[in-house]
C-alpha positions, -999 to 999 in steps of 0.1 A, spaced: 0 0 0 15 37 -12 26 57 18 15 95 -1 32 113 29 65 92 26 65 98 -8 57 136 -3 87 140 23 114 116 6 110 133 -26 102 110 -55 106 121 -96 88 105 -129 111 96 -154 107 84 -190 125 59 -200 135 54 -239 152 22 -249 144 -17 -265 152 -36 -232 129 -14 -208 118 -52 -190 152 -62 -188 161 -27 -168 131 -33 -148 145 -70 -138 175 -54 -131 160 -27 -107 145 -50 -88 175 -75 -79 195 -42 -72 167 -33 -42 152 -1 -63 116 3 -55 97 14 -88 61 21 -93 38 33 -113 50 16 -140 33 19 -174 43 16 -208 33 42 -237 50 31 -268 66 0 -279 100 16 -271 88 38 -244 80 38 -205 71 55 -170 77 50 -136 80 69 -101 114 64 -85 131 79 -55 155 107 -58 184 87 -45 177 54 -63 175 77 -96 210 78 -90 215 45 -85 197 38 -119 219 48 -142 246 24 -144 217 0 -153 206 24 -182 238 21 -197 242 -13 -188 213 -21 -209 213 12 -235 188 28 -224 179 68 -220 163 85 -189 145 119 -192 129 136 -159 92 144 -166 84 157 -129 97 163 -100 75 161 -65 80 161 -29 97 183 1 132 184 -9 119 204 -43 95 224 -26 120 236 -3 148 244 -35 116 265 -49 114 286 -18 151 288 -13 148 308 -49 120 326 -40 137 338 -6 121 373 -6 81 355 -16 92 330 15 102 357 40 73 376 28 48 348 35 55 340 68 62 373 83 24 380 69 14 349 89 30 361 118 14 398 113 -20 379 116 -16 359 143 2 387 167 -29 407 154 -53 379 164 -40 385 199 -52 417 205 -89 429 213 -101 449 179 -135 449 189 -158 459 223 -195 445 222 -219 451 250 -254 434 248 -283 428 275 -280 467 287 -309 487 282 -314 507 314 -276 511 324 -260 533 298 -238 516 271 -210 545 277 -213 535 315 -206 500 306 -178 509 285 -160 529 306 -161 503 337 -147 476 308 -116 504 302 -107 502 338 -105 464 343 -88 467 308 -111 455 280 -111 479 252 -97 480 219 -65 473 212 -57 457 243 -35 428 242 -52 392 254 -26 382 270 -26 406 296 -60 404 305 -70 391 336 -90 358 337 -126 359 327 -141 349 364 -119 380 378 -132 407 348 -168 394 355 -164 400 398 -147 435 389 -173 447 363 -196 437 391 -183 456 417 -182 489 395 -221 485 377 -240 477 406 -273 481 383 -264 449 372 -273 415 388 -249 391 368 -224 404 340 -205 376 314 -167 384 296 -165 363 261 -131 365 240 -145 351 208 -115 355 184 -102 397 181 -140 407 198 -146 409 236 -186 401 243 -199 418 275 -231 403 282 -255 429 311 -283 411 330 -298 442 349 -316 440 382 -352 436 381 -369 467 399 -402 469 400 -412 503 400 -441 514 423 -475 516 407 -485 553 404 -515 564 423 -546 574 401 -561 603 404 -595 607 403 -611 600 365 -642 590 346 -644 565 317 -657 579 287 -664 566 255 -640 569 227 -663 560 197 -699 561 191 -714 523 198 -739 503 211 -725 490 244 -722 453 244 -710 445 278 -700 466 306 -683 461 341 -677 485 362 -650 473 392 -651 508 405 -670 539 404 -704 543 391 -724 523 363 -738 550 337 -750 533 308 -771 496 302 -761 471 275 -775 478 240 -780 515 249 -765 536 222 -736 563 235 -719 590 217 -685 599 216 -672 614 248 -701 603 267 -697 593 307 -695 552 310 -680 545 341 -686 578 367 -658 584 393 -681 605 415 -700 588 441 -724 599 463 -751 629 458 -753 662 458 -748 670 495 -718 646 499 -696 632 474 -664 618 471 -638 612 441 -625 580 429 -608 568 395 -631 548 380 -619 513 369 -632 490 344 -641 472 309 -669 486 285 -672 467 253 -695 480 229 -703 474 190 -684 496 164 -689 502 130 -663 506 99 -671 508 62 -636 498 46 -625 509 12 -596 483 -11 -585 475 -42 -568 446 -52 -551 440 -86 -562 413 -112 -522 407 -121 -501 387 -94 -462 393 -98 -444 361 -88 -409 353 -86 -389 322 -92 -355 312 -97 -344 306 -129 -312 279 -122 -286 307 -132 -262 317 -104 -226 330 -97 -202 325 -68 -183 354 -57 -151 351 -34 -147 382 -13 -112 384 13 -125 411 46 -107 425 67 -124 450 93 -153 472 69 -126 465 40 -140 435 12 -117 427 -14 -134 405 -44 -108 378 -55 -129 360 -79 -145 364 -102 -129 395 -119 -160 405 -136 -193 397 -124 -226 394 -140 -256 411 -131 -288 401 -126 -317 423 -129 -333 402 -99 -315 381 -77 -317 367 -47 -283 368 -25 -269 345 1 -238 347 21 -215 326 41 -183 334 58 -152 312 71 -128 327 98 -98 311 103 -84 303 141 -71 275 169 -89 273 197 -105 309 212 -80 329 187 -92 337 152 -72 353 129 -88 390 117 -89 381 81 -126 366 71 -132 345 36 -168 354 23 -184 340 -4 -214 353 -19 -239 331 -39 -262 351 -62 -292 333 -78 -307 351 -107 -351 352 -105 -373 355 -132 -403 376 -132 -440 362 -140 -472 382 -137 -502 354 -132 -538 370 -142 -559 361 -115 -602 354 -112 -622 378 -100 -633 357 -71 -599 354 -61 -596 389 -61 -622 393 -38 -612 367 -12 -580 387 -12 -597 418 -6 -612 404 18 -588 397 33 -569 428 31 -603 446 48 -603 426 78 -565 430 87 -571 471 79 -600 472 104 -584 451 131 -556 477 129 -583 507 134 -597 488 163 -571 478 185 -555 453 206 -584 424 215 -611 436 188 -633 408 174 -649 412 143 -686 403 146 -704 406 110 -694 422 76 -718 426 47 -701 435 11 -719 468 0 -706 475 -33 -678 455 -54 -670 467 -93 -634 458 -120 -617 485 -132 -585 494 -149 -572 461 -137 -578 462 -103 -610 450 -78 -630 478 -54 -643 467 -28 -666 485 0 -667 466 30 -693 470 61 -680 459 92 -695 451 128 -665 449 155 -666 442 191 -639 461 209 -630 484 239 -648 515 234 -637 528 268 -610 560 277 -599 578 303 -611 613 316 -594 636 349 -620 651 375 -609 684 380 -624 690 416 -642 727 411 -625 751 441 -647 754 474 -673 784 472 -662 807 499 -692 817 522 -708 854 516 -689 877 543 -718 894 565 -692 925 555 
């Protein structure tokens, strides 16, 4: 079985051999202990085989022995590789001190990024990550362990009820998990609940103040629901009135849908583009002219090189565009409906509000023109039809002075 590394390090060559005895030199290789392979013959006076570098050597007293002719057709292995670089000294010394470049830039922080903080201040964050020494351009290796950073960033952002230090490659990742306050609920003043929108109140419960209106009674806008004034005339007192009116709103909603769908599909044509990044810098490699497509649709991977937690700064992206084809579809005029429909329903929603249930809609008018379907929709929606309203307590009448 061929050992392809042993071959690769030894050094090994592929010679053609020209001459009428080329079996006899082979029988004569083999009692003399040189190890050919690849042995093949391509004319009647002509063959190839892989040999070693130092049993080439050793081969030619056979060739003349048996009047033969040796010409070298390739050369592989180390020992070449390294004669090439010994000729290109200045490409060698190039190369590596690149390599180095990279990996003593790997080994500094490039990068700061702080996520989870919302109520503590990014800057604040920042500036406590300076002082235990993360920012850019600091060098890993002098960085305190990530246990120690976290306890220190703890002791200066005492918002903060757990903080985590990440060195993923040239960027240090702060994570900020803030305290959980709960903030004191703000007394209400007193208030009434009006109505926001003219209805016919569907259900109605009032959990304080004073009950104003019956189900199915018809309100207007601005009109008292929920009354935060108890008591009568001689006695009263102020309260903010709590609860949930429902009542019956109606919409009339106005769309047009086209009779022409535009769909998209991909067509099978696509191009792969090489890009070498470094920082907000992207370098295209290959190709060196690109088509364009006049719609595409773009997808993008990238490869970082690293060993273990360092990663070198330098990112390979490639960048697959797949061309798309345009196709308008006519559709029915049903299907136009269905989709204004549908269209209707998530516009009215929207004018309603959060919990709003749509209880009957009736089509009033519905006509095709200039490509496109109208539709006029009447809607019926359940929804929240209260809002809020400050008492303003009127000033105390002063008693008439006998003066």
């Amino acid at each position: 079985m061929r050992n392809l590394m042993k071959e690769w390090l030894k050094g090994h060559i592929t010679i053609t051999i020209r001459g009428k005895r080329f079996e006899r030199l082979l029988n004569l290789a083999v009692r003399e202990g040189i190890q050919l392979w690849n042995i093949r013959r391509i004319a009647p006076d002509i063959g190839k085989c892989d040999i070693w570098i130092r049993d080439y050597f050793r081969l030619r007293p056979l060739l003349r022995q048996t009047g033969c002719r040796s010409h070298v057709e390739r050369r592989e292995g180390l020992p070449f590789w390294l004669i090439r670089l010994r000729m290109r000294a200045g490409f060698t010394l190039g190369a590596v001190l690149f390599l180095v470049g990279l990996y003593m830039m790997s080994t500094f922080v490039w990068r700061v990024e702080i996520r989870g903080a919302q109520q503590i201040p990014a800057y604040q964050v920042q500036q406590a990550a300076e002082k235990v020494g993360i920012k850019e351009g600091a060098w890993k290796a002098k960085l305190k362990e990530t246990k120690v950073l976290q306890r220190e960033l703890l002791n200066l952002l005492p918002q903060a009820s757990w903080i985590g230090v990440e060195l993923n490659g040239t960027k240090a990742i702060i994570q900020v998990v803030e305290r959980q306050t709960q903030e004191p609920e703000k007394p209400l003043g007193p208030r009434n609940l009006i109505a926001k929108k003219r209805a016919v109140v569907h259900s109605i419960v009032a959990e304080a103040g004073k009950s104003m209106v019956r189900v199915n009674q018809f309100v207007d806008k601005g009109q008292v629901l929920i009354s935060g004034v108890l008591g009568n005339e001689t006695r009263q007192a102020l309260v903010a009135a709590r609860g949930k009116v429902e009542g019956e709103v109606w919409y009339v909603s106005n769309v047009s849908v086209p009779t022409t769908r535009t769909q998209y599909h991909l067509t099978g044509q696509q191009q792969e583009l090489y890009y070498l990044v470094l920082g907000s810098y992207a370098v295209r490699l290959w190709p060196f002219e690109a088509q364009s497509y006049a719609q595409s649709r773009t997808t993008e991977e990238r490869y970082q090189a690293g060993y273990a937690q360092y990663a070198l700064p330098i990112v390979w992206k490639k960048v697959i565009q797949q061309e798309m084809a345009v196709e308008k579809k006519e559709i029915g005029r049903d299907e136009a409906v269905e989709t204004a429909k549908r269209f209707a329903r998530m516009d009215v929603l929207s004018r309603a509000g959060k919990g709003a249930i749509i209880q009957d809609e009736k089509v009033l008018h519905v006509k095709t023109e200039n490509g496109k379907v109208y539709l006029s929709i009447h809607y019926s929606v359940i929804e929240d039809i209260a809002a809020e309203q400050p008492i303003v307590a009127r000033p105390p009448v002063p008693h008439p002075s006998g003066n």
